[in-house]
C-alpha positions as CSV (number, residue, x, y, z in Angstrom):
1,X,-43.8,9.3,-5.0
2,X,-42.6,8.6,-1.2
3,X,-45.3,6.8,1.2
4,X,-45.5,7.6,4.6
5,X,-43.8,4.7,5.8
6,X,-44.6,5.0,9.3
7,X,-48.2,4.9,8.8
8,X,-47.5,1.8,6.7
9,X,-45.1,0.2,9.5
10,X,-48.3,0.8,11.9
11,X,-50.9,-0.5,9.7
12,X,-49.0,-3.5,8.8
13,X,-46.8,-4.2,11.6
14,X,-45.9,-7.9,10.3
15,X,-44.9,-6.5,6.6
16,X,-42.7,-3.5,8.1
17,X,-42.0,-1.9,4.4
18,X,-38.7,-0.4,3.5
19,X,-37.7,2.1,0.7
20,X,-35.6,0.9,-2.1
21,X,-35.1,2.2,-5.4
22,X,-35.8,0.5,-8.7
23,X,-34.8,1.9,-12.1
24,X,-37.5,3.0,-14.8
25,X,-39.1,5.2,-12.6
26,X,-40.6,2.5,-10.3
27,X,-40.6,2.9,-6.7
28,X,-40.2,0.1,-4.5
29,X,-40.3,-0.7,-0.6
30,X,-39.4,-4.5,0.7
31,X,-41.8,-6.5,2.7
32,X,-40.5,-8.3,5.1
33,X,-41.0,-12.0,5.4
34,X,-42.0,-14.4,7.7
35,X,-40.5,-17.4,8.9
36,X,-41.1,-20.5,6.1
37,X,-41.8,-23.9,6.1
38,X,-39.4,-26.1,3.6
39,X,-40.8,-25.7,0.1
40,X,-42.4,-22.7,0.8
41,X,-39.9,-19.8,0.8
42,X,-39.1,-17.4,-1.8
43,X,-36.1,-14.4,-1.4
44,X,-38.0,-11.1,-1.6
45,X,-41.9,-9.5,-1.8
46,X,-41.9,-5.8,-2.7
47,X,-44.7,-3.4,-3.3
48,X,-43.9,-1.3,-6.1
49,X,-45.3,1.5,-7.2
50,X,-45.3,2.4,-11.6
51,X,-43.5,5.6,-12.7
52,X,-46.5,8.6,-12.7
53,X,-48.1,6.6,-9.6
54,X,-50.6,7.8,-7.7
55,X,-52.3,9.4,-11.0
56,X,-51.4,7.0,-13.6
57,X,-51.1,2.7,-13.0
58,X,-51.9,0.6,-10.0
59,X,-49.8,-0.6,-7.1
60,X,-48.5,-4.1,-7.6
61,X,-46.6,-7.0,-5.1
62,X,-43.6,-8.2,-6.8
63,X,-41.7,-11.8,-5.4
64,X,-38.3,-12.7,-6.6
65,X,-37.9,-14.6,-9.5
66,X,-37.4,-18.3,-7.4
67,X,-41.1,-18.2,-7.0
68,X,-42.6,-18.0,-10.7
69,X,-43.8,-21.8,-11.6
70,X,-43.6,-22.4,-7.9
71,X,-46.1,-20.6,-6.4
72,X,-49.7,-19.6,-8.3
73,X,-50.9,-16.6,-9.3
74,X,-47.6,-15.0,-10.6
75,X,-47.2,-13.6,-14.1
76,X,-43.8,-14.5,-15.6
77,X,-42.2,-11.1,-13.7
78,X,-42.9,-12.4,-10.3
79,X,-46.0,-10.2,-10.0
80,X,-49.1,-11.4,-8.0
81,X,-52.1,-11.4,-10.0
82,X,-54.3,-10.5,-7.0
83,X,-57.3,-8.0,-6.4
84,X,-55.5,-4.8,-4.6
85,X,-55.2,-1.3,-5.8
86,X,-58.2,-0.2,-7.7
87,X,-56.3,2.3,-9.6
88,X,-56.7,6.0,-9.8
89,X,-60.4,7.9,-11.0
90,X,-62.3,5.7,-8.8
91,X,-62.2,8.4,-5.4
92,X,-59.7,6.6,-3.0
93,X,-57.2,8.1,-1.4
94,X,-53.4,6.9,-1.9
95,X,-53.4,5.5,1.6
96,X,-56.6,3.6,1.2
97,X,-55.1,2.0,-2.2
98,X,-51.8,0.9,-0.8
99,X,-54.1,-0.6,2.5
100,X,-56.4,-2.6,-0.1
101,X,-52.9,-4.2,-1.9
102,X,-51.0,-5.0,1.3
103,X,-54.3,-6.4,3.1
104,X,-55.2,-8.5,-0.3
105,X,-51.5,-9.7,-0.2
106,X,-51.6,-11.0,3.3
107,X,-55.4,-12.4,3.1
108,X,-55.6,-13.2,-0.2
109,X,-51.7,-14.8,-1.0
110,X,-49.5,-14.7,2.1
111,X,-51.4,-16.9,4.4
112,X,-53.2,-19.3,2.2
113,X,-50.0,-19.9,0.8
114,X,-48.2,-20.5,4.1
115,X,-51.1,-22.7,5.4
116,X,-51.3,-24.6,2.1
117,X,-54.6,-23.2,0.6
118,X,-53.4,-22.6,-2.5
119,X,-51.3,-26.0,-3.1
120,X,-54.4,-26.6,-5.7
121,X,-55.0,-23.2,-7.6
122,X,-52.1,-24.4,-10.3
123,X,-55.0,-26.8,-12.0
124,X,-57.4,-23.9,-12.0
125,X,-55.1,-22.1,-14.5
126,X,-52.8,-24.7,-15.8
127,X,-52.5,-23.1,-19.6
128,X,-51.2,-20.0,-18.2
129,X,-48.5,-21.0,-16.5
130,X,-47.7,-23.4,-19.2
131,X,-47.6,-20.3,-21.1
132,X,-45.1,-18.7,-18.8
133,X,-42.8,-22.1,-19.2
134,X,-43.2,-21.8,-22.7
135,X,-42.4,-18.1,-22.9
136,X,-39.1,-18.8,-20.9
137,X,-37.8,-21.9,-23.6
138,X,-38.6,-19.7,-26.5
139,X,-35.8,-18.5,-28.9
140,X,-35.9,-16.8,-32.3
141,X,-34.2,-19.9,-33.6
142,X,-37.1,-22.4,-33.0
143,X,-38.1,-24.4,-35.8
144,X,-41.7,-24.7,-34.2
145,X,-43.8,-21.7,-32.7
146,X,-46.5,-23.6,-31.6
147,X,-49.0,-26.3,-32.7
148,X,-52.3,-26.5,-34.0
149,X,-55.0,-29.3,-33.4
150,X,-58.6,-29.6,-35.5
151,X,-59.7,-32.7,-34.0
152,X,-60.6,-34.1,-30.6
153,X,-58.5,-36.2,-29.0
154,X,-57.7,-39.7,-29.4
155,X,-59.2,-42.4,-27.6
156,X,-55.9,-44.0,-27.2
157,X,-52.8,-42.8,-27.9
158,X,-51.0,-43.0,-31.7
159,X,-48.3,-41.6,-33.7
160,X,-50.1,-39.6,-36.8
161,X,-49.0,-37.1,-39.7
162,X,-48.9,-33.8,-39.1
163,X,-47.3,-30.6,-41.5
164,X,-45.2,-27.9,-40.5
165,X,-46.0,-24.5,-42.2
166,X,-43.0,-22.9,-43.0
167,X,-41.8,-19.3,-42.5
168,X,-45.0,-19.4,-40.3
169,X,-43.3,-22.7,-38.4
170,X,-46.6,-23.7,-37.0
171,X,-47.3,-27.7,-36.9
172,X,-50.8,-29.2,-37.4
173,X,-51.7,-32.0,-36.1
174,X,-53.7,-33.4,-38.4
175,X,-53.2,-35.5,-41.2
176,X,-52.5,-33.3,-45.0
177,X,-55.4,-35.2,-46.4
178,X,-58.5,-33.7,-44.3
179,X,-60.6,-31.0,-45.6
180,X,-60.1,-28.9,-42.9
181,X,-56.1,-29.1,-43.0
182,X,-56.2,-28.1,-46.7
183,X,-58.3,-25.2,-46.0
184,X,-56.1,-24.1,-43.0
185,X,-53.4,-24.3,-45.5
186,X,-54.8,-22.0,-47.7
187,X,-56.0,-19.9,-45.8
188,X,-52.8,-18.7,-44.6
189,X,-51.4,-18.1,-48.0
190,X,-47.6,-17.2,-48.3
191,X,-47.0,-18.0,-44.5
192,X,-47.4,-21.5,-45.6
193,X,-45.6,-21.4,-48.6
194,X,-43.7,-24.7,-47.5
195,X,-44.7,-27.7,-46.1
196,X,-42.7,-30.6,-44.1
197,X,-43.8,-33.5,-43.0
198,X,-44.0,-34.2,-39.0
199,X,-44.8,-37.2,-36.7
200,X,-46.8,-36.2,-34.1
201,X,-47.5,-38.6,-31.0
202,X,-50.8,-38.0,-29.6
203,X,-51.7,-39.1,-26.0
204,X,-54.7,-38.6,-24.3
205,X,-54.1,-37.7,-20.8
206,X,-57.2,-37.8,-17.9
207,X,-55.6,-35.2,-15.4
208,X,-54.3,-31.7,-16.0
209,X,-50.6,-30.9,-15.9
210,X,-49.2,-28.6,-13.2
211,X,-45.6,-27.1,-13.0
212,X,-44.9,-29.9,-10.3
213,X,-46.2,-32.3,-12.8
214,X,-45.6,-32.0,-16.3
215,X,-42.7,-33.7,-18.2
216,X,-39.5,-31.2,-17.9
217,X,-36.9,-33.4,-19.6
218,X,-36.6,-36.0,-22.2
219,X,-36.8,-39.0,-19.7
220,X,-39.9,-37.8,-18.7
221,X,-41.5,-37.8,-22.0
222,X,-40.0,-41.1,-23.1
223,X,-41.7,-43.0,-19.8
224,X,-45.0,-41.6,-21.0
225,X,-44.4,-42.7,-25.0
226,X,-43.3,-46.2,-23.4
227,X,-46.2,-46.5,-21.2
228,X,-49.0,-45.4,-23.6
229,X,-48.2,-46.1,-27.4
230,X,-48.0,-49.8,-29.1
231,X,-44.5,-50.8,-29.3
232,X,-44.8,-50.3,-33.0
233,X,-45.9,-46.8,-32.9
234,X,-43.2,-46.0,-30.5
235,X,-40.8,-47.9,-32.7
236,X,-42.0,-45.8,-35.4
237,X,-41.7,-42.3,-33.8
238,X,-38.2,-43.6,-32.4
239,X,-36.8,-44.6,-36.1
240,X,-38.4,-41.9,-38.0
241,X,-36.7,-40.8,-41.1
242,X,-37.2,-38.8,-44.0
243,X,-36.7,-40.8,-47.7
244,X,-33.5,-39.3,-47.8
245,X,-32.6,-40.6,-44.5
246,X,-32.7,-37.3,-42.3
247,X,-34.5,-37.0,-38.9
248,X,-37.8,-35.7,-38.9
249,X,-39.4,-33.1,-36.9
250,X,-41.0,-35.3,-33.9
251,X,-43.5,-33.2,-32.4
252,X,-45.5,-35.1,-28.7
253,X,-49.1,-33.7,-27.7
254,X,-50.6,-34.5,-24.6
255,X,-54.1,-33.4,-24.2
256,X,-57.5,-33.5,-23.6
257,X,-61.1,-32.3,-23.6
258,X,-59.8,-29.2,-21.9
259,X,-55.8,-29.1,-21.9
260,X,-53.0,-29.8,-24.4
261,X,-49.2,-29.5,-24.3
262,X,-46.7,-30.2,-26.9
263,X,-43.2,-30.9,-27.2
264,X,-40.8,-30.7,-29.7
265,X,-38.5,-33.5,-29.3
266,X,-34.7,-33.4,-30.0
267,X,-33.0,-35.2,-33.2
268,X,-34.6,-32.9,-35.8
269,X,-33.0,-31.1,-38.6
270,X,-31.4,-27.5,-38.3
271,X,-33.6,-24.8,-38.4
272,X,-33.0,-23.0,-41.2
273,X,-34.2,-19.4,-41.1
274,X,-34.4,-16.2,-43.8
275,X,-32.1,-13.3,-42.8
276,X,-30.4,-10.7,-44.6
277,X,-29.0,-11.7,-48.0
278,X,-29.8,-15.6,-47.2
279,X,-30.8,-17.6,-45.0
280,X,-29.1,-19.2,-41.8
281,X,-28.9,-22.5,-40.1
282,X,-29.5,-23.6,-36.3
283,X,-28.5,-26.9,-34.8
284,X,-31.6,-29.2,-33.7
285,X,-32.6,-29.0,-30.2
286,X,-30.4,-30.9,-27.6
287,X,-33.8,-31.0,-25.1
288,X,-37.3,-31.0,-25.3
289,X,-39.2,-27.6,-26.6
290,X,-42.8,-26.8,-25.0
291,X,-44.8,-25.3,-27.4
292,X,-48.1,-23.9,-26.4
293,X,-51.3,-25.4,-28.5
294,X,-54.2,-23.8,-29.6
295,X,-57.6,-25.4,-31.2
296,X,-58.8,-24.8,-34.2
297,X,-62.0,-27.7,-34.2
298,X,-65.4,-26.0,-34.8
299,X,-66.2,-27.4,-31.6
300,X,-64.5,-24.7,-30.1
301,X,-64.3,-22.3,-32.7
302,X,-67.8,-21.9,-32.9
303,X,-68.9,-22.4,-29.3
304,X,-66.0,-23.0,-26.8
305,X,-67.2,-26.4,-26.3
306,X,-71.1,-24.6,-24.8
307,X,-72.9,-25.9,-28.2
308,X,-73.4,-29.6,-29.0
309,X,-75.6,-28.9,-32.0
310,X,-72.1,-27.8,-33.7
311,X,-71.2,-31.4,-34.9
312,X,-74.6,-31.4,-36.3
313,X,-74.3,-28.9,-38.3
314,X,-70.7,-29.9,-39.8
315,X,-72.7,-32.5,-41.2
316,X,-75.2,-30.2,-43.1
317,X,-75.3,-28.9,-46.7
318,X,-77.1,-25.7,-46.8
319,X,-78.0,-23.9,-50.5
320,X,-77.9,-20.1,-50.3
321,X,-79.9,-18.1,-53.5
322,X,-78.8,-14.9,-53.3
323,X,-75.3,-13.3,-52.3
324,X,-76.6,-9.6,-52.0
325,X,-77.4,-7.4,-48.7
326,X,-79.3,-10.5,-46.9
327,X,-77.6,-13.3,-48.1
328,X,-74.0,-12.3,-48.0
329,X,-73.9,-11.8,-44.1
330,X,-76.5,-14.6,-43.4
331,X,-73.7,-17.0,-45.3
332,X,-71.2,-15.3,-43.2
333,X,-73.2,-16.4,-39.5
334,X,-73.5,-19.9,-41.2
335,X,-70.1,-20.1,-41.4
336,X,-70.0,-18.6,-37.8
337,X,-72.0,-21.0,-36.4
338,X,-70.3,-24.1,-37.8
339,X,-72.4,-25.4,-40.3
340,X,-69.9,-27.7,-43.0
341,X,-71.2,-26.9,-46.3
342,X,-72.6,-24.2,-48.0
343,X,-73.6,-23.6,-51.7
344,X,-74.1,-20.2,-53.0
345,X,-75.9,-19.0,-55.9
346,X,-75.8,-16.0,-57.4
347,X,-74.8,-14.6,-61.1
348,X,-74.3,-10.9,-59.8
349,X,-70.9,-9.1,-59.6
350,X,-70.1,-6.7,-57.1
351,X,-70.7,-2.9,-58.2
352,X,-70.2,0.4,-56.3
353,X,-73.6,-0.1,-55.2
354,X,-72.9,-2.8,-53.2
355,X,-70.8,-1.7,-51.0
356,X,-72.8,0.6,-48.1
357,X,-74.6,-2.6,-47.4
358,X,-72.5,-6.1,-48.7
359,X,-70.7,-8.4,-46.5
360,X,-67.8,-7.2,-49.2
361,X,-65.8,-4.3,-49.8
362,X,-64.1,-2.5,-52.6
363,X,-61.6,-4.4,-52.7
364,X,-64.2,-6.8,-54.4
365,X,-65.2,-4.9,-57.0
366,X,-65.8,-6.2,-60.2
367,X,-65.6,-9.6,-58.9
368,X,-68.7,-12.6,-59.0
369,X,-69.6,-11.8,-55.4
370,X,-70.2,-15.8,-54.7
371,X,-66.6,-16.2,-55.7
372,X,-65.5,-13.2,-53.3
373,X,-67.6,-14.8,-50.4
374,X,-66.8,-18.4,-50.9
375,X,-62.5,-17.0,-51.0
376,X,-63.4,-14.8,-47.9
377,X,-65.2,-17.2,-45.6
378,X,-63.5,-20.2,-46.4
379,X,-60.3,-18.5,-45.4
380,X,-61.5,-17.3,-42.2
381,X,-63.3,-20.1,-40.8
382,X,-62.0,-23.4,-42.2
383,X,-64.8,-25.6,-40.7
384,X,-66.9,-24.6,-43.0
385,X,-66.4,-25.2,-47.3
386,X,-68.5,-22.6,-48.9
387,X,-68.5,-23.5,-52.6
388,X,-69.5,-20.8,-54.8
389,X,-72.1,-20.8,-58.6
390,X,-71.6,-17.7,-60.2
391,X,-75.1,-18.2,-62.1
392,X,-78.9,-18.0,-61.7
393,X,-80.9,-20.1,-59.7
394,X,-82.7,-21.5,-62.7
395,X,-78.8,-22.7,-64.4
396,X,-78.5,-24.1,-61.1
397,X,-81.7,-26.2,-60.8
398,X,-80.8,-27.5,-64.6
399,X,-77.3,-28.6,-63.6
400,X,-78.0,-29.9,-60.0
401,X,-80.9,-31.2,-58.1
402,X,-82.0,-31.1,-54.5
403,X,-81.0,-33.8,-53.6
404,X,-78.1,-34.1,-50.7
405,X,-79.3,-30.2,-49.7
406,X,-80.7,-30.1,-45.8
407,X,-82.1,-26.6,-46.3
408,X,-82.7,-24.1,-48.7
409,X,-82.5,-20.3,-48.6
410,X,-84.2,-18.1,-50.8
411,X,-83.0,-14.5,-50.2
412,X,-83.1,-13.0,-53.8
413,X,-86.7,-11.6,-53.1
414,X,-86.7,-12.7,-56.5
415,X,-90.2,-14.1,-57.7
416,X,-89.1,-16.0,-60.9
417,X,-86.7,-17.5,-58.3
418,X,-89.6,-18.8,-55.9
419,X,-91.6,-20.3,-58.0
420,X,-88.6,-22.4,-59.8
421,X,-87.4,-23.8,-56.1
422,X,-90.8,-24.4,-55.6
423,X,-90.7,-26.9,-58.7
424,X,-87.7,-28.3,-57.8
425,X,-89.0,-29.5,-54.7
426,X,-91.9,-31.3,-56.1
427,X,-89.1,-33.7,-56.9
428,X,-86.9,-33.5,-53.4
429,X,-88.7,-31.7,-50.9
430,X,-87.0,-30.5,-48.5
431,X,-87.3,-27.7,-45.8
432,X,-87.4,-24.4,-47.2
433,X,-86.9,-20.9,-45.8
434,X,-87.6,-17.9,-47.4
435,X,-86.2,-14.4,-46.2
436,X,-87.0,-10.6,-47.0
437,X,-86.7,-7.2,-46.3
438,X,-89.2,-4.4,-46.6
439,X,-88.0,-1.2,-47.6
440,X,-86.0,0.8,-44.8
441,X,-85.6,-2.8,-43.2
442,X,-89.3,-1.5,-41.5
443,X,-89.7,-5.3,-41.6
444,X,-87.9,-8.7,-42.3
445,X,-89.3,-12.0,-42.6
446,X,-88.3,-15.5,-42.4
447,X,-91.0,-17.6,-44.0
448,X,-89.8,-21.6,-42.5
449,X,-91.6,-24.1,-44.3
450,X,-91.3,-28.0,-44.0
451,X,-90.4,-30.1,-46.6
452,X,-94.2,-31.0,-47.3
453,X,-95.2,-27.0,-47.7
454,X,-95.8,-25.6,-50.4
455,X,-94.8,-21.6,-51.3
456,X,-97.4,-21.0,-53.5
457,X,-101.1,-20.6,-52.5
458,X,-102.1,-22.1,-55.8
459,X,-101.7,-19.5,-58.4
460,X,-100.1,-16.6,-56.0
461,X,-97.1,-16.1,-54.5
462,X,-97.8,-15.0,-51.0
463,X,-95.3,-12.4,-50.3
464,X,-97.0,-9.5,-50.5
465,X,-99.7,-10.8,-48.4
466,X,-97.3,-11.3,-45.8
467,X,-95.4,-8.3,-45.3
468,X,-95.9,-5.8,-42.6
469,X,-96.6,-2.5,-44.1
470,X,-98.7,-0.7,-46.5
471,X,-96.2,0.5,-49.0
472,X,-96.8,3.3,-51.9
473,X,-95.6,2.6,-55.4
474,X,-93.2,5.2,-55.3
475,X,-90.9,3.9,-52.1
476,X,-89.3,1.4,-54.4
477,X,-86.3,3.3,-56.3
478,X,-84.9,3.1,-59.9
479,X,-81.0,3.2,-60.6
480,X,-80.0,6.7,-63.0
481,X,-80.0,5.6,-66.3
482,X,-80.9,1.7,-65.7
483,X,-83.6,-0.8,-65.7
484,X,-82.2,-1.8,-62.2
485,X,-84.7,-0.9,-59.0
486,X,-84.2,-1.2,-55.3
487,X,-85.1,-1.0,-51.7
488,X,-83.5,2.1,-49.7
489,X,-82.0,1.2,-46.5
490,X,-78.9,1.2,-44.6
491,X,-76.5,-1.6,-43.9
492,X,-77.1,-0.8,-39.8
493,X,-80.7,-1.6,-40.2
494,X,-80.5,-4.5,-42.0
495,X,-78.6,-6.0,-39.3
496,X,-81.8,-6.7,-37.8
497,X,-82.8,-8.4,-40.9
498,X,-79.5,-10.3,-41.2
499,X,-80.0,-11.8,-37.5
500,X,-83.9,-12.9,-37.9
501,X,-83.0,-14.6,-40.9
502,X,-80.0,-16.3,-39.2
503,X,-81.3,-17.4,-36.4
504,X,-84.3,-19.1,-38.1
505,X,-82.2,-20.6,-40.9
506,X,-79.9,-22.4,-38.0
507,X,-83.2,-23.5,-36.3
508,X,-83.7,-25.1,-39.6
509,X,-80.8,-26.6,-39.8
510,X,-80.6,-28.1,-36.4
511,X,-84.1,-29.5,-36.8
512,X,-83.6,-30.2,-40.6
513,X,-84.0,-34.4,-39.8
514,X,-87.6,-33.8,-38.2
515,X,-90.0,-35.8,-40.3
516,X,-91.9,-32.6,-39.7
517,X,-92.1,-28.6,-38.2
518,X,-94.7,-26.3,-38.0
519,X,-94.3,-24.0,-41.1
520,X,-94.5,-20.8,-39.6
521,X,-93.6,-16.9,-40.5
522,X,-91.4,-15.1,-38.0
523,X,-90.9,-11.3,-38.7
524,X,-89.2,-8.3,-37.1
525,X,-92.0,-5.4,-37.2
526,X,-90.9,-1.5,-36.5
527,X,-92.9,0.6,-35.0
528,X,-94.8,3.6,-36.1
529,X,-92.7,5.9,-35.0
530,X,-90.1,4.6,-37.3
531,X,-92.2,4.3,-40.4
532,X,-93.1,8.3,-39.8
533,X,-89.4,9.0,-39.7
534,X,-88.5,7.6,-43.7
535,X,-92.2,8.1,-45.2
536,X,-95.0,10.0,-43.4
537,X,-98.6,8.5,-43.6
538,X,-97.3,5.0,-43.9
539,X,-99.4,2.1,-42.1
540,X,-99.2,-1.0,-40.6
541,X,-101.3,-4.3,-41.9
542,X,-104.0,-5.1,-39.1
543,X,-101.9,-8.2,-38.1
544,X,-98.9,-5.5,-37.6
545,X,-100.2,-3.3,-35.1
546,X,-99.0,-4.7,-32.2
547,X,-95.7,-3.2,-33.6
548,X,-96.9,0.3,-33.6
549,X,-95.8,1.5,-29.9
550,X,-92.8,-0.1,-30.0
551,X,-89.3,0.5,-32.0
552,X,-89.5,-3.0,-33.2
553,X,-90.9,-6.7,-32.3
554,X,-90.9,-10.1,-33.1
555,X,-94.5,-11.6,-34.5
556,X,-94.5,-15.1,-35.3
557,X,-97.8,-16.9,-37.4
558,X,-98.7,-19.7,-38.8
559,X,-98.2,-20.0,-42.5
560,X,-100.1,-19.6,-45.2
């Protein structure tokens, strides 16, 4: 498409566009620029406008290549990352698009940058133009694509073990030994298949790195390593050697709370890579390699660094009974959410059944679904070590004892099952939740009781009394042909279920030390309007009503 460049020339006086022509379809017109001061300048700005413009893309300003890791707010093309054109559907006029770019260019870049308001916007996003440095040293011959950390960082600065994961040729820094390495490790299966050992100098660093600031050679990163390790820890990162005498991959982080960058240093072996019918070497670096980082800690796993009760919870051991519809997902947000250990319980394997409303798939049939979980979640989230019993609760209680468990979660809706934790915590009590579903999910519970509670009201088991609804003797199913019965519902509505029970179980946790809580019930209640829908006539209890006009609420009580 042509623009009507004398209404742009009078609009914009100062930019005076002129038509050029730019292959792939792209139109572009050069802006003229103005007179710079030293350090400022850059060759060329161009509007340009995508092939299919004005109907499909947005207008963009492009500046020549000299200006990318000099001046901010440039992608690795040159192109200003600026608000401008709001793109076609939203009722502008092709005039009034281009007028929003070039005015956003001038206000918004060309004179803050001329006057020196900008000289400070590198900080604000300092990974992503690390990123675009890191982008530009890249080859498909590197022996390192990137590096992982799963700690904070140090104190003070120290050469450590770290492993690189090879064909995947990422480098942890973390010592081979840690839980969380090994589960990394594992996780990634064949892409880890080998594993070298690397030196990795960490240095904490109080100030973020800009393009005019971070190390670009190899003197640069050797006055830092002089300056901030022991002389024996440089010596060590200096002389390193494998037993048979070869140089080691020498790997230098620099981070902090909120930035790292890494380094692979010269003076390491060839890479040797797979190709067709072999495999090839490359010679070892002859300068420094950035390499961009990325975290794996739960701190920021979990939370991005918002959720301080995370380190708490790595420290808690949490015992799940029951890996079914409830339990299975619930383990699942534990994980999520950054707790460290997790026992599961349950003898069941995973059937046809299952799978409408299971954390698991097909893919799991057949299999003890504790031993499907545990191998799932540990994989994904390797802050967490879910270790799996593929038995009942009561082989359980005979082989272990509550002891070194911060809470317990009953989800079997099992009876036999609540009155055998309740013994088991006559001897180490501990907090205790326990969590249901009615039938249709037209309620869930979470019954939280402190370590001094008790479950049973004497004799009786409370549960019944509890619940929310009325229910008929026929709403609870049988199985063709088996002894089996069950709950209808679908896997959509007990989401609802799945995050009541959740949420209260991390409450729990997070206030597991408390000499003392309130025991309370917390239950999600749906209205009447959905009980109609699956069984007319039903009824809420008295203490349910308040649910009745609604499509579902929260109703917490005291318990018993």
């Amino acid at each position: 498409m042509a623009l009507d460049l004398s209404f742009l020339c009078e609009q914009f006086p100062d930019l005076q566009p002129s038509a050029m022509s730019r292959a792939g379809g792209t139109a572009a017109y050069q802006l003229r620029l103005p007179p710079f001061q030293d350090g400022r300048e850059f060759k060329w700005a161009e509007l340009r406008l995508p092939k299919g413009f004005p109907a499909y893309g947005k207008a963009f300003i492009q500046l020549s290549p000299d200006a990318v890791l000099r001046i901010p707010h440039l992608d690795s093309a040159g192109v200003l990352c600026i608000e401008g054109d709001p793109g076609p559907g939203r009722g502008y006029s092709t005039e009034d698009r281009i007028k929003f770019l070039l005015h956003s260019y001038l206000e918004q870049f060309l004179k803050p940058w001329l006057n020196g308001d900008l000289d400070q916007n590198f900080e604000d996003e300092a990974l992503n133009y690390w990123a675009i440095a890191v982008a530009m040293a890249r080859s498909n011959t590197d022996a390192v694509r990137g590096v992982w950390t799963v700690d904070p960082p140090p104190a003070k600065a120290r050469v450590r073990s770290g492993l690189l994961l090879i064909p995947n040729r990422i480098i942890i820094a973390a010592d081979e030994k840690s839980r969380i390495t090994n589960r990394l490790v594992q996780s990634m299966g064949p892409a880890a298949k080998q594993r070298v050992r690397v030196l990795v100098a960490d240095v904490p660093i109080s100030y973020t790195f800009t393009p005019s600031t971070w190390p670009r050679s190899m003197s640069d990163l050797e006055r830092i390593l002089q300056g901030r390790l022991p002389s024996a820890e440089y010596s060590r990162l200096q002389n390193s050697r494998t037993r048979r005498g070869r140089g080691m991959y020498r790997v230098v982080l620099l981070r902090n709370a909120e930035v790292a960058f890494a380094y692979l240093l010269p003076g390491g072996p060839p890479t040797v890579l797979d190709v067709y019918r072999g495999k090839k070497a490359s010679p070892s670096l002859h300068k420094p390699l950035p390499l961009m980082t990325s975290r794996l800690d739960p701190n920021w796993t979990v939370g991005r660094d918002q959720h301080p009760e995370v380190s708490g919870r790595q420290a808690k051991h949490v015992l799940v009974l029951g890996a079914g519809a409830l339990g299975s997902p619930v383990v699942d947000h534990l994980a999520k959410a950054g707790v460290g250990r997790i026992s599961v319980v349950d003898a069941d394997t995973m059937s046809s059944a299952n799978i409408g409303r299971h954390l698991l798939g097909a893919d799991s049939i057949g299999e003890n679904k504790v031993d499907a979980i545990a191998q799932r979640i540990t994989s994904a989230y390797p802050a967490t070590d879910v270790t799996p019993h593929a038995m009942s609760t009561a082989e359980w209680l005979k082989k272990n004892a509550l002891a070194g468990v911060d809470v317990v979660l009953d989800l079997t809706g099992e009876p036999d099952v609540r009155v055998q934790i309740e013994q088991a915590r006559l001897s180490y009590p501990c907090p205790l939740l326990i969590g249901w579903m009615e039938p249709y999910v037209a309620a869930a519970h979470a019954c939280m009781l402190s370590a001094g509670q008790s479950w049973l009201q004497g004799a009786q088991d409370p549960l019944s009394y509890l619940e929310a609804v009325i229910w008929p003797s026929g709403v609870i199913r049988q199985e063709p042909g088996c002894s089996s019965r069950f709950q209808s519902y679908t896997a959509a509505a007990a989401e609802h279920a799945v995050a009541l029970v959740a949420e209260c179980a991390l409450e729990m946790i997070d206030n597991s030390a408390a000499a003392t809580f309130e025991s309370t019930v917390r239950s999600w209640v749906r209205g009447q309007r959905f009980l109609d829908k699956y069984w007319p006539g039903l009824t809420h209890k008295e203490w349910a009503k308040a649910a009745c006009a609604h499509d579902g609420l929260i109703l917490n009580r005291q318990f018993p």
